[in-house]
N, C-alpha and C positions, 0 to 999 in steps of 0.2 A: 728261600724255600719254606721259612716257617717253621723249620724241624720243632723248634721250643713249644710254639703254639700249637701243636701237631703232639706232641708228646706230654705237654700238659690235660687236651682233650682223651689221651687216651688214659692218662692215671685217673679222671674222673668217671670217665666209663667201665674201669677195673674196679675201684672204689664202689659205684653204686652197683656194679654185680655182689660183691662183698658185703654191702651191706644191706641189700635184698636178701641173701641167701642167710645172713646173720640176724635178720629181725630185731637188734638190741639186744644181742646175745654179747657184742662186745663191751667186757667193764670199761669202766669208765678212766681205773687205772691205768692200761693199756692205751687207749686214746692219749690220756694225760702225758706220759713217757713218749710217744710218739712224736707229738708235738714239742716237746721240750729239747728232744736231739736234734728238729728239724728248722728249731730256733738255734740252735748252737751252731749248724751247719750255714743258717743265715748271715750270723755272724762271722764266718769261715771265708764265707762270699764276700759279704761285702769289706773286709779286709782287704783280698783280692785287689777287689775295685781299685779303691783307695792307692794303692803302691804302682798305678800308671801313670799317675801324673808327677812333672818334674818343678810344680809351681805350685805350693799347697796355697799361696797367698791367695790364688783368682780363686781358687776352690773355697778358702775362708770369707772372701768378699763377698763369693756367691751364696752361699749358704745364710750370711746375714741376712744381705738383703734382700733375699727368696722368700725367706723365714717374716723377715715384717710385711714384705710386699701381701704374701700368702696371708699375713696374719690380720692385715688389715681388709682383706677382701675375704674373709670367713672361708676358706676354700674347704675347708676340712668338715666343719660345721656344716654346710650348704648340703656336703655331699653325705650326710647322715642321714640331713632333711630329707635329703630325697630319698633316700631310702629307706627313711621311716617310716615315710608316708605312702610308699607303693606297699610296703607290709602291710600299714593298718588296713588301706584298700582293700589286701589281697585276704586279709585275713576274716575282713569282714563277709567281704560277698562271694571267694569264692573257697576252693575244698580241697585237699591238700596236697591236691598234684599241683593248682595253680601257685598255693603258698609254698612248694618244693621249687618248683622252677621259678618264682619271683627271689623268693629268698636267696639260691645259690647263686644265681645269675649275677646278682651283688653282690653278693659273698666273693667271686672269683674273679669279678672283672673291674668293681670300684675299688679302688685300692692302688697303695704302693706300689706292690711291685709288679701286680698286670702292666705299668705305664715301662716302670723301668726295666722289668725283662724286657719287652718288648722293646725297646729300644733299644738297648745291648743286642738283642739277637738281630735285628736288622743294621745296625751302627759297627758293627765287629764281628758280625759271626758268631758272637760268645752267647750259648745257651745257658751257663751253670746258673743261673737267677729262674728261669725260668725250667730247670728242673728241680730247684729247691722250693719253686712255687706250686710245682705238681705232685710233689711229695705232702706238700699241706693240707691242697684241695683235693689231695686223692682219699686222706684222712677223713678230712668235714666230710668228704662225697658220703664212706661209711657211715658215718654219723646221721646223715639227714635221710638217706635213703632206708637207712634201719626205720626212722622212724614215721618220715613222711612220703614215701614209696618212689614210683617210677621217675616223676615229674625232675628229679635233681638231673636224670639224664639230656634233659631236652636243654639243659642250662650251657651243653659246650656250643648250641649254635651261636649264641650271641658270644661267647668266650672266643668264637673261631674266627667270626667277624670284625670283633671290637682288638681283641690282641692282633689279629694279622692284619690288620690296617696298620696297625701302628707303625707293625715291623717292615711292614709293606713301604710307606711312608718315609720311614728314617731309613732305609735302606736306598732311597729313591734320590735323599737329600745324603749320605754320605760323599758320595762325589764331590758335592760342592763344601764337603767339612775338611780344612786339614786335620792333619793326625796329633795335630797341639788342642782340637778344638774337641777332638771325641774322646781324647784324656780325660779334660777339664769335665768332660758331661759323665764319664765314668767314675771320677774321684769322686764327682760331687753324688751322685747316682749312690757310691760304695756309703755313705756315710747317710742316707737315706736309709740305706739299706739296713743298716746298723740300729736305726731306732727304730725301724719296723722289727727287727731281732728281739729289742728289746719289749716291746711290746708283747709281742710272739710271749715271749718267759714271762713276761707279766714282773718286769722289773720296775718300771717305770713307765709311765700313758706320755708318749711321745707324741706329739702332732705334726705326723710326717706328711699329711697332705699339705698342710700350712706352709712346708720348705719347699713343693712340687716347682714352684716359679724360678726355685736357684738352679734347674736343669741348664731353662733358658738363657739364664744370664750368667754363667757359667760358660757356654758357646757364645755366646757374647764378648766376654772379658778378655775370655782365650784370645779372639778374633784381636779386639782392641789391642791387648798386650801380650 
């Protein structure tokens, strides 16, 4: 049903009421504190994750070679690119409902854990990823709406299509996943999760797009062994 994807559009639509009626009236402090609990929450999560699998080995092999595989095919890189460049685009020729809705739309949909919520919510049922992701972007929604107005709102249609496909998708192929196989994608999922936390906190610049490919091969290895 979507519930996550469904509940992540409407924190963004709370958010940019918020931060319409707030015009940049929120410090900056407040922002900062927000997102710092809702990295430590990420980390809560993807803990979680991590403790359903009974074979950390497949989840260690995946994660390797996710990580070279991803690292060798720029994944993480490419997807900056592209987002670089539809900013410069947008910033250049159009005005700042267009740069509102370009920006957020990437803001909320390229990334970690749009891919891995979404796949937990369609693979398990389990929404908590993607209510710890609507708490984030419900934050940024304040933030860019204070400053670059309506346009952040029109950002959950692509958020509604691009996440509930996924979940649409993995929920379509769970039948055909045993329950060794949605472990494996959730351990390795949790520990994704974990350096996007850290990121979050600004501990350390993780490159969690670069491990996206150890999802796969993770349900793979499950499968194999």
């Amino acid at each position: 049903m979507m519930l996550g994807t469904i509940v992540n559009v409407l924190a963004i639509v709370a958010g940019t009421a918020v931060g319409l009626l707030l015009k940049g009236r929120l410090p900056e402090r407040m922002k900062t504190i927000m997102i710092q609990a809702l990295g430590l929450i990420t980390i809560f999560v993807g803990v979680r994750m991590i403790m359903t699998t009974a074979n950390p080995l497949v989840v260690l092999i995946s994660l390797v070679l996710g990580a070279v595989l991803g690292e060798s095919l720029s994944v993480e890189r490419r997807l900056d690119e592209f987002g670089a460049k539809v900013e410069r685009r947008v910033s250049r020729d159009g005005g700042t409902f267009a740069k509102a809705f370009i920006t957020t739309t990437l803001l909320f949909c390229v990334g970690p854990l749009a891919i891995l919520g979404a796949l937990e919510d369609g693979l398990r049922g389990d929404i908590a990823l993607l209510l710890t992701k609507s708490g984030l972007d419900g934050v940024s929604s304040v933030a860019f709406a204070a400053t670059l107005g309506v346009g952040v709102l029109f950002s959950t249609i692509p958020l509604l299509l691009y996440q509930g496909g996924i979940t649409a998708g993995a929920s379509m192929l769970a039948p055909y996943l045993s329950e060794r196989m949605i472990n494996a994608i959730t351990a390795t999922g949790g520990l994704l999760v974990i350096g996007t936390a850290l990121n979050i906190l600004e501990i350390r610049k993780v490159k969690v797009g670069n491990m996206l490919p150890a999802i796969l091969l993770a349900a793979l290895l499950a499968a194999l062994f």
